[in-house]
N, C-alpha and C positions, 0 to 999 in steps of 0.2 A: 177650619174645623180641626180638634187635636182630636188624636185616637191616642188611647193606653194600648202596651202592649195585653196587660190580663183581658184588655174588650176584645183584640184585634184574636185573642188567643181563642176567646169564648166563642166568636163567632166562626173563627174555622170548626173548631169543633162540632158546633150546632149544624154545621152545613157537613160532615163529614160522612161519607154513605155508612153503611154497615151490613155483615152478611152474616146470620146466623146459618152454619150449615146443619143439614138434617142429617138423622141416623141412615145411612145407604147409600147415601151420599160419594161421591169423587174432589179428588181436586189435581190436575195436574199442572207440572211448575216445573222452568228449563230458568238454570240459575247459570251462571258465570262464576266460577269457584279456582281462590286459589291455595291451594296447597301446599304446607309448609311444616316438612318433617321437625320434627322435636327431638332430635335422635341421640340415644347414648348406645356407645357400644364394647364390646370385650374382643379383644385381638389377639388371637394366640403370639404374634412376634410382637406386639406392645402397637403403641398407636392408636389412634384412634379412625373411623370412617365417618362419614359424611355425607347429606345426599341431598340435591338441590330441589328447590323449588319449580313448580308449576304450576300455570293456567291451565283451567280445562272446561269444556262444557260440560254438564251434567244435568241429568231428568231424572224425576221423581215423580209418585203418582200415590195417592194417599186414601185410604177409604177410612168412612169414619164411621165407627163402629155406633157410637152415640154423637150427640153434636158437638160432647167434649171428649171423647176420647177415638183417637185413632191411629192406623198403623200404616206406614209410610216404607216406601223401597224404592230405595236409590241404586242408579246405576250411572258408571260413568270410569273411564280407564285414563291414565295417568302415566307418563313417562318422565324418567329420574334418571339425572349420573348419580356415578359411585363415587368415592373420592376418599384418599388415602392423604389421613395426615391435613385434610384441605385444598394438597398440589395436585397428586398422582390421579388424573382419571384412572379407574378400573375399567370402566365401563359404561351401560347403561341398562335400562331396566324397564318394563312396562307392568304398570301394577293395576288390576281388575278387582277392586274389593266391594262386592255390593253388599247392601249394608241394609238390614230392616230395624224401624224404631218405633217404638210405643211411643204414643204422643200425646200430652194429655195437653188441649187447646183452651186456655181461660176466656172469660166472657170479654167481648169488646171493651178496649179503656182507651176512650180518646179514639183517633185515629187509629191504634192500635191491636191486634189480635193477635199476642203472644203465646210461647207452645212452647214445652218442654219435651225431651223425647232421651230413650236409650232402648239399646238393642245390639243383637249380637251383629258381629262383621266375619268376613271368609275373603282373605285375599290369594291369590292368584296372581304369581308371576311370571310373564311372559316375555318372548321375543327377547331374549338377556341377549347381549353384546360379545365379541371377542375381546381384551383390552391386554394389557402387558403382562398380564399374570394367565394368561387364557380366558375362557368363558365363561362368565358367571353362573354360578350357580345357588340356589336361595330353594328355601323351603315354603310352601302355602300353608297359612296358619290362619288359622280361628284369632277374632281378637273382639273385640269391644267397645260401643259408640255411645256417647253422650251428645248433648243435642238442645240446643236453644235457639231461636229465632221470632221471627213477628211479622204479620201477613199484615197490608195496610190496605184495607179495600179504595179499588178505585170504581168512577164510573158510575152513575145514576143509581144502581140496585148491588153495588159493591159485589159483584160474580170474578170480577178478575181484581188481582190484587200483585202489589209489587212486592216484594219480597225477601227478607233480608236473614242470614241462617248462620251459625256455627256451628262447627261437630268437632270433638276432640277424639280420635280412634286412638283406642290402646291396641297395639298387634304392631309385631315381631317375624324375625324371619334370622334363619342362620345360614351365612353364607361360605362357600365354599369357591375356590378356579381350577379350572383342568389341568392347568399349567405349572404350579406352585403349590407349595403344601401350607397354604395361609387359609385360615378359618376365622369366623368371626360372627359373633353374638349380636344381632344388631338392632333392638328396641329404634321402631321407626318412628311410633305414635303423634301421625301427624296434624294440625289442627287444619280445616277443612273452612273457608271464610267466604261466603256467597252471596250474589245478590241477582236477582233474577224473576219474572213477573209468571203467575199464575193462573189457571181460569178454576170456578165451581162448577162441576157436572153432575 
C-alpha cells in the first residue's frame, strides 16, 4: 500500500487532540531556556564588553482572562561572565528579571496553538563577583519583553501540552568596579529560546 505524504499529514491532523481553554482558567509550564545576550555597549576607556550565554530552568504560570487573551509571569534567575574586549573576565553576575506579558492566544491551527505576548520586565542583579578591576557593580532596570511561541496539545483531552517559546527583552544596565575608575553602558537585551511541557488547570 502507497501513502502520500499530504494523506499521512491529513491524518495526523485529524487524530491531533485539542484544548480550548476557558476564561478563569490556569496553565502552568517548566521550560528549559537558553539565554543569549544581544549586547552592544559604551566604555568610558573604548572597548567593548561582552557577556556569555546560559542554560536555565524556568516557570511560568498563565491565567486567562478570556479563552484568547491572557497574562502570563515568568520567573527564573540566570548567571553571566563579563568579559572585556572578548579575553578579560571581569567577572560574574546573576540576573533575576521577572517578566509579565499580555498574551493574546489564536484558535487551534493543526497541531498547533500559537500566542503572541509583550510586557514589561524589572531586572535585578545579584551576587556580582570580585574580578581584576574589583567588584562589579550594575544598576536594576525596568526594560521590555516581546513574546512568541506555540502550545501543542498532547494526550487524549490535550490538558498537557509541550511547548516551544521565544522572548526578546529589551533592558540594560550601567556598570561600574570598586577597584578602577572604568564605566560602562551596557545594552544586554537578550533573546530568551525555550522548550518545555505544560499542564491546564
Amino acid at each position: 500500500m502507497r501513502f502520500s505524504l499530504p494523506i499521512l499529514a491529513a491524518a495526523l491532523l485529524a487524530a491531533a487532540p485539542s484544548y480550548a481553554a476557558e476564561s478563569g482558567s490556569w496553565m502552568l509550564r517548566l521550560r528549559a531556556v537558553e539565554v543569549a545576550p544581544d549586547v552592544s555597549s559604551t566604555v568610558n576607556i573604548g572597548g567593548k564588553v561582552s557577556i556569555s550565554d546560559s542554560v536555565i530552568p524556568e516557570a511560568d504560570i498563565t491565567y486567562f482572562i478570556t479563552s484568547h487573551w491572557a497574562v502570563e509571569v515568568i520567573a527564573g534567575t540566570t548567571k553571566h561572565s563579563l568579559y572585556y574586549n572578548k579575553t578579560t573576565k571581569l567577572g560574574t553576575a546573576y540576573l533575576l528579571p521577572p517578566t509579565a506579558t499580555l498574551q493574546y492566544h489564536f484558535d487551534q491551527i493543526g497541531l498547533f496553538q500559537p500566542y503572541l505576548g509583550a510586557g514589561p520586565n524589572f531586572t535585578i542583579f545579584y551576587d556580582r563577583s570580585v574580578g581584576p578591576l574589583g567588584k562589579i557593580r550594575t544598576t536594576d532596570n525596568w526594560g521590555f519583553a516581546l513574546q512568541a511561541g506555540t502550545d501543542i496539545p498532547l494526550g487524549s483531552d490535550g490538558r498537557y501540552v509541550l511547548n516551544f517559546d521565544v522572548k526578546k527583552l529589551f533592558l540594560g544596565t550601567n556598570a561600574s568596579f570598586s577597584g578602577a575608575p572604568v564605566t560602562a553602558s551596557v545594552n544586554i537585551n537578550p533573546w530568551l529560546i525555550g522548550t518545555g511541557v505544560g499542564i491546564h488547570f
